[in-house]
C-alpha positions in Angstrom: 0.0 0.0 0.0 3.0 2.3 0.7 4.4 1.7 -2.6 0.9 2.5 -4.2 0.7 5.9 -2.9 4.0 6.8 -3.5 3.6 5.6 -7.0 0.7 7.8 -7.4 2.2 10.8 -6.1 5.1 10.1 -8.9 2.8 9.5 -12.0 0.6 13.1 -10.7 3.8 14.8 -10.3 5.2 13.8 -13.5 2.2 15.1 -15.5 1.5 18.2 -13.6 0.4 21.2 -16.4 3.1 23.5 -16.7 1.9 27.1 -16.6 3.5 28.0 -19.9 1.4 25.2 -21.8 -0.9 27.9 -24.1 -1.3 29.3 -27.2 0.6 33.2 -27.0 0.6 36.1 -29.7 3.0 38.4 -30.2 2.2 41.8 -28.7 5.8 43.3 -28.7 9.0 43.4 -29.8 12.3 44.8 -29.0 15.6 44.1 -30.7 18.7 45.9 -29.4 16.5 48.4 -27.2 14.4 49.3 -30.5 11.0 48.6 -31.1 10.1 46.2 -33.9 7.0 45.3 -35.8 6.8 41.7 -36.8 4.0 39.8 -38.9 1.4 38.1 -36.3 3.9 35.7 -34.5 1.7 32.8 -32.6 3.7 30.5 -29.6 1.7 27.6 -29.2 3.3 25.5 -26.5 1.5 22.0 -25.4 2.8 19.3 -23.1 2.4 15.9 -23.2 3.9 14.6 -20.2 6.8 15.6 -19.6 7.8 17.2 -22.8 7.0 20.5 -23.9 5.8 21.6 -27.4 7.2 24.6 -28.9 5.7 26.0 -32.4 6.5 29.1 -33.3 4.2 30.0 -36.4 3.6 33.4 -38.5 0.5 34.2 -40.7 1.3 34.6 -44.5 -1.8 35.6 -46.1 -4.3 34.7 -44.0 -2.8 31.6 -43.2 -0.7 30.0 -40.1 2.5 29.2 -41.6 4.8 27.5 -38.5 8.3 28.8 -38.6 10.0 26.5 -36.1 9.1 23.8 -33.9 11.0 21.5 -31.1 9.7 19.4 -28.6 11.8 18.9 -25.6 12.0 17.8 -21.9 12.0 20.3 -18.8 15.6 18.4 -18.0 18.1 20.8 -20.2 18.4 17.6 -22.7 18.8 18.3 -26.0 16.1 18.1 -28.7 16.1 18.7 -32.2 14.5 21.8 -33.7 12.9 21.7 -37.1 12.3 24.2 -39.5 9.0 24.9 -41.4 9.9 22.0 -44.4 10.3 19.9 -41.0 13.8 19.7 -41.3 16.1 19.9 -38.8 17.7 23.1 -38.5 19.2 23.2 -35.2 19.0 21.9 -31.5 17.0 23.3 -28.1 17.1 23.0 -24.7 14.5 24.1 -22.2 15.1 23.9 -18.5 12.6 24.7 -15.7 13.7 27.8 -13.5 11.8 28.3 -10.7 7.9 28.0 -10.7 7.1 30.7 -13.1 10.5 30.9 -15.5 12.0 28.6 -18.6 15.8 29.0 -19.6 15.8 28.2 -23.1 18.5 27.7 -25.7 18.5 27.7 -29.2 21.6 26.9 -31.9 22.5 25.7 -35.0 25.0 25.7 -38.0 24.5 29.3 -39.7 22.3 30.6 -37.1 22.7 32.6 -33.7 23.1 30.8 -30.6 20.3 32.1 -28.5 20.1 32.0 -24.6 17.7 33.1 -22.7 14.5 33.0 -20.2 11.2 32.9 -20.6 8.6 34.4 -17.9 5.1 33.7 -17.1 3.2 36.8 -15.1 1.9 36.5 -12.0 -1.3 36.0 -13.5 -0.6 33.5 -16.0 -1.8 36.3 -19.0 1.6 37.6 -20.1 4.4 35.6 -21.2 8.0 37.9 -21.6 11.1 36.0 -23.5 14.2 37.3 -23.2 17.1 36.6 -25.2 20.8 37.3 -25.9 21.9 36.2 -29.3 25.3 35.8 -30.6 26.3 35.5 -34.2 29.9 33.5 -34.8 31.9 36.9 -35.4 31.1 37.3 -31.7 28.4 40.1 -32.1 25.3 40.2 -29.5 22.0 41.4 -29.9 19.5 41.4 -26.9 15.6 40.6 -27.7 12.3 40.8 -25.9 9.5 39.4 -26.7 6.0 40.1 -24.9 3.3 37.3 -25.5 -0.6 37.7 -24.7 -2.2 34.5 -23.5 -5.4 33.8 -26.2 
């Protein structure tokens, strides 16, 4: 019977919803300390288990077109990131950071290595990613991102 409970408390820990799972849209944009307009960027992210669903997709007239996707574990391990042909175009890893923040990193070969921390609001309606990216010449840009929850 001891062994029963605990197992339960295992499986409902291990499939807890993470806070993040959601479907976001772009409200804002800054790169370098400017504001930037962007196309209507949508951040669905959906769990299934333990893994987390990222798919980043942009409308190109009048139609969701996904940009990127990756599907990883909360555990920093690597997972592959595909572009929108749904081929791989680089690696992430996405690590828990508390109860309300996500470190995430993003490279691949001729892209910018990304690093940086995603952050759910108190009240679960805003989503703010923040990002450092660094191009192989050594440049860095720093990004926000502010998400609405729909």
């Amino acid at each position: 019977m001891k062994y029963a409970a605990l197992l339960l408390c295992a499986l409902l820990h291990a499939s807890a919803a993470e806070p993040i799972a959601g479907t976001w849209l772009l409200k804002s944009q800054q790169v370098a300390g400017q504001e930037r307009g962007s196309r209507p960027l949508t951040l669905r992210i959906t769990q299934s288990g333990d893994v987390l669903e990222f798919e980043y997709s942009v409308t190109v007239n009048q139609k969701q077109e996904i940009s990127l996707r990756f599907a990883a574990r909360l555990d920093g391990s690597e997972a592959d990131v595909k572009g929108p042909n749904g081929q791989k175009i680089g690696t992430a890893k996405v690590s828990r950071f508390g109860p309300s923040q996500y470190l995430v990193m993003l490279q691949g070969a001729n892209r910018p290595t990304s690093a940086g921390r995603m952050t759910l609001s108190r009240d679960g309606k805003t989503l703010t990613s923040e990002a450092d990216a660094s191009v192989p010449s050594g440049a860095k840009t720093h990004t926000t991102q502010v998400f609405e929850r729909q």
